[in-house]
mmCIF file of the C-alpha atoms, coordinates in Angstrom:
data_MODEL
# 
_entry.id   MODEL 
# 
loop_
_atom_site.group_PDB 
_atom_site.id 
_atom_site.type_symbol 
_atom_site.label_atom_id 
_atom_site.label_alt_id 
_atom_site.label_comp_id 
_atom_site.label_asym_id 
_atom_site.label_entity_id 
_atom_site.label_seq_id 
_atom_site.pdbx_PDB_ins_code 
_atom_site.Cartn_x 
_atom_site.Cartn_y 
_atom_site.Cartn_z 
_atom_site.occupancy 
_atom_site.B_iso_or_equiv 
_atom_site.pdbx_formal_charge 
_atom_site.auth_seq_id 
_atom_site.auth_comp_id 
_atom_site.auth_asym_id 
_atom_site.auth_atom_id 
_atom_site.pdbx_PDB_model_num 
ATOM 1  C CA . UNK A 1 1  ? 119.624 24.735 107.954 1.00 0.00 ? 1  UNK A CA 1 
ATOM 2  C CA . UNK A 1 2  ? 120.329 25.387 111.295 1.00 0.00 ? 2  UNK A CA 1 
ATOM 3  C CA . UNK A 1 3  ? 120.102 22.947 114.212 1.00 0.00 ? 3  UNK A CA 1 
ATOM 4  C CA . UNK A 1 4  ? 121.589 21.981 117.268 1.00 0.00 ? 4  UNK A CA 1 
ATOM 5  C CA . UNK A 1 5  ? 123.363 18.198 118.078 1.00 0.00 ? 5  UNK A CA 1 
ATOM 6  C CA . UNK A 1 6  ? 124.785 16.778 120.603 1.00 0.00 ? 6  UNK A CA 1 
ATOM 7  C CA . UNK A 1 7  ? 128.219 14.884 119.886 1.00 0.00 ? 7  UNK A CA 1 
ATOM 8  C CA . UNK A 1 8  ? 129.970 12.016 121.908 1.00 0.00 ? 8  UNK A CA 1 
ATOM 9  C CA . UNK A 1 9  ? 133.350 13.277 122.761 1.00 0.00 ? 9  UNK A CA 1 
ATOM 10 C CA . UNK A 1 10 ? 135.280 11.230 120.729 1.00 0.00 ? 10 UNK A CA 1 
ATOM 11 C CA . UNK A 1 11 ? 133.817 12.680 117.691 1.00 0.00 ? 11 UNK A CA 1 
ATOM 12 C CA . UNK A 1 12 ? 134.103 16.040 118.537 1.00 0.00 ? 12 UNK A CA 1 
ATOM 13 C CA . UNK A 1 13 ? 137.779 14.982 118.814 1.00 0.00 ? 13 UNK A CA 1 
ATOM 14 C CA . UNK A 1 14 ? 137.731 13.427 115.020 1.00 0.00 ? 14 UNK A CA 1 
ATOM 15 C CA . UNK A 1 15 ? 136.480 16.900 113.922 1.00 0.00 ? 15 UNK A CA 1 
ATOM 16 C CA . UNK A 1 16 ? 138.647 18.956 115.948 1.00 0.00 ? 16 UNK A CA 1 
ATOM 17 C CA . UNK A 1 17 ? 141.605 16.801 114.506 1.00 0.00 ? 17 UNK A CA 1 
ATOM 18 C CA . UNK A 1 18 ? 140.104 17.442 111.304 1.00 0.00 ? 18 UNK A CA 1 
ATOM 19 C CA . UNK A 1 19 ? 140.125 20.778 111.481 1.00 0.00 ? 19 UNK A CA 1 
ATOM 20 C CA . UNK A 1 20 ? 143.320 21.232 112.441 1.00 0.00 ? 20 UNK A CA 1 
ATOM 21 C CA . UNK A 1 21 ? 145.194 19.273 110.290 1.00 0.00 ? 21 UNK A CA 1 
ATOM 22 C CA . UNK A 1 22 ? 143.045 20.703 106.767 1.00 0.00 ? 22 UNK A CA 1 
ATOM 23 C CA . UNK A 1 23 ? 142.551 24.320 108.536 1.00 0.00 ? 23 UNK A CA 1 
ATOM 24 C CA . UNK A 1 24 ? 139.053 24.414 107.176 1.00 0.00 ? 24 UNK A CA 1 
ATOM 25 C CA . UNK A 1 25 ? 136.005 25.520 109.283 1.00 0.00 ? 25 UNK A CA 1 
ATOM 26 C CA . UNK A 1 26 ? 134.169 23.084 112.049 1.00 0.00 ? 26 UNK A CA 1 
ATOM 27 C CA . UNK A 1 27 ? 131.456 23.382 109.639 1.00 0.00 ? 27 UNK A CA 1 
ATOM 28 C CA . UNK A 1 28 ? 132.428 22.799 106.767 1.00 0.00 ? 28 UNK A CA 1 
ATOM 29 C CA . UNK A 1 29 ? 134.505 19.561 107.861 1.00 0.00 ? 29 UNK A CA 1 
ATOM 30 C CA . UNK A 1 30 ? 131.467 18.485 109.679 1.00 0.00 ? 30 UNK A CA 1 
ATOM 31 C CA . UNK A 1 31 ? 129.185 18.738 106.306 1.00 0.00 ? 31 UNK A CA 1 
ATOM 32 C CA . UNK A 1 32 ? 132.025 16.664 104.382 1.00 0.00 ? 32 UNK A CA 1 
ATOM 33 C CA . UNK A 1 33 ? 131.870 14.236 106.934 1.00 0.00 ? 33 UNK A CA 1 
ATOM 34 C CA . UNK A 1 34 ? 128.130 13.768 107.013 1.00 0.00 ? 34 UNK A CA 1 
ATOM 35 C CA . UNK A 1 35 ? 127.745 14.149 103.253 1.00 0.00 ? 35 UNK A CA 1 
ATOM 36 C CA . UNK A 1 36 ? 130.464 11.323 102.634 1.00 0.00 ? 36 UNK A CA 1 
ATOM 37 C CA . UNK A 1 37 ? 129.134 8.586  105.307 1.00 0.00 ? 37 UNK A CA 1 
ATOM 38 C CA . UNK A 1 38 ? 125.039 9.786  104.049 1.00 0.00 ? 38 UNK A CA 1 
ATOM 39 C CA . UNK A 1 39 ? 125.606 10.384 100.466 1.00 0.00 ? 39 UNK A CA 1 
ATOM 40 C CA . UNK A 1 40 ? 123.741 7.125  98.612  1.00 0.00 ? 40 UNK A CA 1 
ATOM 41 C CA . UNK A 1 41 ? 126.255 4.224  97.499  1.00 0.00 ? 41 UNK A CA 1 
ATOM 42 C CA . UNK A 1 42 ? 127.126 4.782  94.078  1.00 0.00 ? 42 UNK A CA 1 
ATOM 43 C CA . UNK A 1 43 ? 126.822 8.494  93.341  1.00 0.00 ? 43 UNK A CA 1 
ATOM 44 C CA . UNK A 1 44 ? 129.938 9.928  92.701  1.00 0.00 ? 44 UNK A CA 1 
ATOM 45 C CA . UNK A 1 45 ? 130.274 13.327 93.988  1.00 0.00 ? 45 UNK A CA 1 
ATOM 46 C CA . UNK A 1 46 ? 131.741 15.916 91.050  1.00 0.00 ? 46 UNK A CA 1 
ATOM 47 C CA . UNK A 1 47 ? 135.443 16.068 91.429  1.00 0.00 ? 47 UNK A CA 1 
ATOM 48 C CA . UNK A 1 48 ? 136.671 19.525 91.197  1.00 0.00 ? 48 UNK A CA 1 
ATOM 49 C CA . UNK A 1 49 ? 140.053 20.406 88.763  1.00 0.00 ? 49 UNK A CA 1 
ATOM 50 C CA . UNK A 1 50 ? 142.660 22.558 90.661  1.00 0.00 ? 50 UNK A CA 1 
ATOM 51 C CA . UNK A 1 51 ? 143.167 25.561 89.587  1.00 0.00 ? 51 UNK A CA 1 
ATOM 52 C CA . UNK A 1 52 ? 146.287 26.597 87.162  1.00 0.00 ? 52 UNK A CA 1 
ATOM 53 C CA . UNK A 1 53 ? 147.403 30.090 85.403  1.00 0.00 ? 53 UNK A CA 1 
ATOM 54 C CA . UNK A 1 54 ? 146.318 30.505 82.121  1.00 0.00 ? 54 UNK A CA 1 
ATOM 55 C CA . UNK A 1 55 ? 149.864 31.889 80.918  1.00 0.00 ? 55 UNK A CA 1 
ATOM 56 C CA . UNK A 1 56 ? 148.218 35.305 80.093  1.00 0.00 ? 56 UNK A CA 1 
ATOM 57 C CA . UNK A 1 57 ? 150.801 38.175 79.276  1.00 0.00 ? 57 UNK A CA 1 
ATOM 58 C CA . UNK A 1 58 ? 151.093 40.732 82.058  1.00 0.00 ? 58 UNK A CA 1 
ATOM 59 C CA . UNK A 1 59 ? 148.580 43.493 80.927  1.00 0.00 ? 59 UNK A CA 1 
ATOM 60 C CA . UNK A 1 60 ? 146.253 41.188 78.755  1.00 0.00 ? 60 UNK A CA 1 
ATOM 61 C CA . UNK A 1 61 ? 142.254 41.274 79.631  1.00 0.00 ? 61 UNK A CA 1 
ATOM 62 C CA . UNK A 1 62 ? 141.322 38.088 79.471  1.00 0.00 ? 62 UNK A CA 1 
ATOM 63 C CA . UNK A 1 63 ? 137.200 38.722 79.378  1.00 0.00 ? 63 UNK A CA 1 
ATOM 64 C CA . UNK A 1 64 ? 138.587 40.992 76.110  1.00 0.00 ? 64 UNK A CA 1 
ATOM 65 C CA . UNK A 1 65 ? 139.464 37.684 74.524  1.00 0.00 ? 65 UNK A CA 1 
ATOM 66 C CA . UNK A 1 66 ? 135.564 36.714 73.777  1.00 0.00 ? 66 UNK A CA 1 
ATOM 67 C CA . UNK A 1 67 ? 135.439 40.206 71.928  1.00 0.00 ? 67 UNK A CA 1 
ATOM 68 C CA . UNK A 1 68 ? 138.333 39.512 69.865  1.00 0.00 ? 68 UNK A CA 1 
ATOM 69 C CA . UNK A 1 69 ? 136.746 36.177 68.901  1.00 0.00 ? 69 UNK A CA 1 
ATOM 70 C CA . UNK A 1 70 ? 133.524 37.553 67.982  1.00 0.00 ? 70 UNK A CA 1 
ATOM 71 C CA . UNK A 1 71 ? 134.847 41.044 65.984  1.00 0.00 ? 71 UNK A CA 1 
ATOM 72 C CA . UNK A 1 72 ? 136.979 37.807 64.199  1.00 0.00 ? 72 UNK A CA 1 
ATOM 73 C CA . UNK A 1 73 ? 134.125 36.108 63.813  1.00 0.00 ? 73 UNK A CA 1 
ATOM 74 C CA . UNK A 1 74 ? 132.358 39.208 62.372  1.00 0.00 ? 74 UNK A CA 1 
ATOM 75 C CA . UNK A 1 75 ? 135.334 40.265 59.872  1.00 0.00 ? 75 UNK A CA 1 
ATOM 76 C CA . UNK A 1 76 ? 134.614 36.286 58.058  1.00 0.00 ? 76 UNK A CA 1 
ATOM 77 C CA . UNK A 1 77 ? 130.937 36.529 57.764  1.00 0.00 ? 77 UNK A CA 1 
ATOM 78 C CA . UNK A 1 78 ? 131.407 39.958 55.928  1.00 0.00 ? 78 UNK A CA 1 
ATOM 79 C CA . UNK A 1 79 ? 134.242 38.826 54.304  1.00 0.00 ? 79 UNK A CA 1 
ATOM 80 C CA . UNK A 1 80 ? 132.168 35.626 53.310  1.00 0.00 ? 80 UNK A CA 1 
ATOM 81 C CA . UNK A 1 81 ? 129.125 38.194 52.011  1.00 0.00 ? 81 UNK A CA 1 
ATOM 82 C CA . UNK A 1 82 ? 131.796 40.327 50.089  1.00 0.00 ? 82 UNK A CA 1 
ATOM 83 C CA . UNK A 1 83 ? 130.812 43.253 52.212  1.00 0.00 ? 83 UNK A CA 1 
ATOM 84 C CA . UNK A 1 84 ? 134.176 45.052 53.427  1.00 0.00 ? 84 UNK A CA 1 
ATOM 85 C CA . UNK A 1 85 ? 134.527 45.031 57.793  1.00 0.00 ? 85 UNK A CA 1 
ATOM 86 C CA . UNK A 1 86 ? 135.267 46.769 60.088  1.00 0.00 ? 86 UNK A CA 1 
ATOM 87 C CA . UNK A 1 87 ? 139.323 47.343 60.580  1.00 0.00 ? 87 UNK A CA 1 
ATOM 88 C CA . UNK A 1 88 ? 140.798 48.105 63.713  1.00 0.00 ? 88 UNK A CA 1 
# 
């Protein structure tokens, strides 16, 4: 949504502040602000998990890891019928 306010110059300072010291946008430190001081007592807002490497080897595809899986997962079920699979 898109609007238009009017803020008292000390809290156009806060924000500024804000800004500068977490180098995010004026936006985005004004929605934390409002969603924090508006957001009902009691709900928690999700807390997000930093990021970390997944310790891949150099070279490896990880979105080729879920076909791995499943062409494992495929080799047991045949193996499990008695039917022979697939061998790469």
């Amino acid at each position: 949504m898109r609007t238009t306010v009017t803020l008292d110059s000390d809290v156009e300072n806060f924000i500024k502040e804000e800004v500068h010291r977490t180098r995010k946008s004026f936006k985005s430190v004004l929605n934390e602000a409002l969603r924090s001081a508006l957001c009902p007592r009691g709900t928690k807002l999700p807390e997000l998990l930093p990021p970390r490497p997944l310790g891949l080897t150099t070279g490896m595809d990880p979105f080729g890891l879920s076909g791995i899986a499943d062409e494992m997962e495929a080799e047991t079920f045949l193996a499990i019928e008695g039917r022979p699979g697939k061998r790469s």
